[in-house]
C-alpha positions as CSV (number, residue, x, y, z in Angstrom):
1,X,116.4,70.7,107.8
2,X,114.4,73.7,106.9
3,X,116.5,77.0,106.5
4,X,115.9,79.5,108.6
5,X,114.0,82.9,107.3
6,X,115.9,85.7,107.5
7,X,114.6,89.1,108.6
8,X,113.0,91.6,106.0
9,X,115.3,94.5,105.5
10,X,114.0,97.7,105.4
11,X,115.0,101.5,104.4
12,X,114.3,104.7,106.0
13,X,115.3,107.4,103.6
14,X,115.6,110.4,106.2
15,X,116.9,114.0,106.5
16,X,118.3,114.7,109.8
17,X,116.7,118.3,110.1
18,X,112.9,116.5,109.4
19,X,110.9,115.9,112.2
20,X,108.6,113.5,110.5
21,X,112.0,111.8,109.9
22,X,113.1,111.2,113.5
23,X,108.9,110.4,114.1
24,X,109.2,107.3,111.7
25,X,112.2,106.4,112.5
26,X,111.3,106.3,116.4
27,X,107.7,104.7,115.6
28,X,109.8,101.9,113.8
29,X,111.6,100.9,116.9
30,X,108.6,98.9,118.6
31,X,108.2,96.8,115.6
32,X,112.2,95.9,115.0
33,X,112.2,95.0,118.8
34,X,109.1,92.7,117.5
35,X,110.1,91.4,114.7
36,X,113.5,91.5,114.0
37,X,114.0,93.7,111.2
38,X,117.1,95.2,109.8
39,X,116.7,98.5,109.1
40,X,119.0,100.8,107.1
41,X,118.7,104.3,107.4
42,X,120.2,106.7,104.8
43,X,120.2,110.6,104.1
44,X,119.0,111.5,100.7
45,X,121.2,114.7,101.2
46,X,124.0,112.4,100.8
47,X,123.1,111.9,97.5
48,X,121.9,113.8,94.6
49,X,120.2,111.0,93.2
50,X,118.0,109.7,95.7
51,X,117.5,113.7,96.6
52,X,115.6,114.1,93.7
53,X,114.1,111.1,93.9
54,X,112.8,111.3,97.3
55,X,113.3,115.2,97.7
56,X,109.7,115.8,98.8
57,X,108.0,112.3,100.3
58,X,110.8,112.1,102.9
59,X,111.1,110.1,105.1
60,X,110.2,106.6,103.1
61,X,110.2,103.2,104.0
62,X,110.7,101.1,101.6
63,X,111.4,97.0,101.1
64,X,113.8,96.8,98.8
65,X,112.8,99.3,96.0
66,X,108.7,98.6,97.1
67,X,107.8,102.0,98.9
68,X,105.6,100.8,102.5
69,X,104.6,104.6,103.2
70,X,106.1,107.8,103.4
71,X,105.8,110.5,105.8
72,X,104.0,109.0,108.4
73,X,104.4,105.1,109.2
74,X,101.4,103.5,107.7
75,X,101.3,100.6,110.8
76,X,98.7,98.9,108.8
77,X,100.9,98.2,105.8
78,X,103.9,97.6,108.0
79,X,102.1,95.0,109.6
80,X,100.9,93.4,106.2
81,X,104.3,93.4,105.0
82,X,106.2,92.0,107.7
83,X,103.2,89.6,108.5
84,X,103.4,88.3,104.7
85,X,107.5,88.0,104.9
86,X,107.4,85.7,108.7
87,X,105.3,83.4,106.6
């Protein structure tokens, strides 16, 4: 019997005074609905490291540490990615 495939995880670093933050994260929804996605969001403010890190591309998405797009959701590559891991 075949295992099942489990659903991509994904992670939205975010502020929550950015705009573009609550855009992705909102844009994401359709696709979660579609596809099943987990999807962890987490403040950079909350920690110094990934504020410096991420300080000025907030928000991100990333898959695992891979880096999908940052401030604007890049459906294309969204898409691509989560076409590639339902395979």
């Amino acid at each position: 019997m075949p295992s099942e495939k489990q659903a991509p995880k994904l992670t939205l670093m975010f502020r929550e005074y950015c705009s573009l933050c609550h855009k992705m994260r909102d844009a994401l929804q359709p696709y979660q609905a579609e596809y099943g996605f987990d999807l962890d969001i987490i403040d950079v403010d909350d920690d110094p490291v990934l504020e410096e890190k991420y300080n000025e591309l907030v928000p991100v998405l990333l898959a695992g540490d891979t880096e999908i797009c940052h401030w604007f959701l890049d459906e294309n590559k969204l898409k691509a990615f989560l076409d590639q891991e339902a395979v």
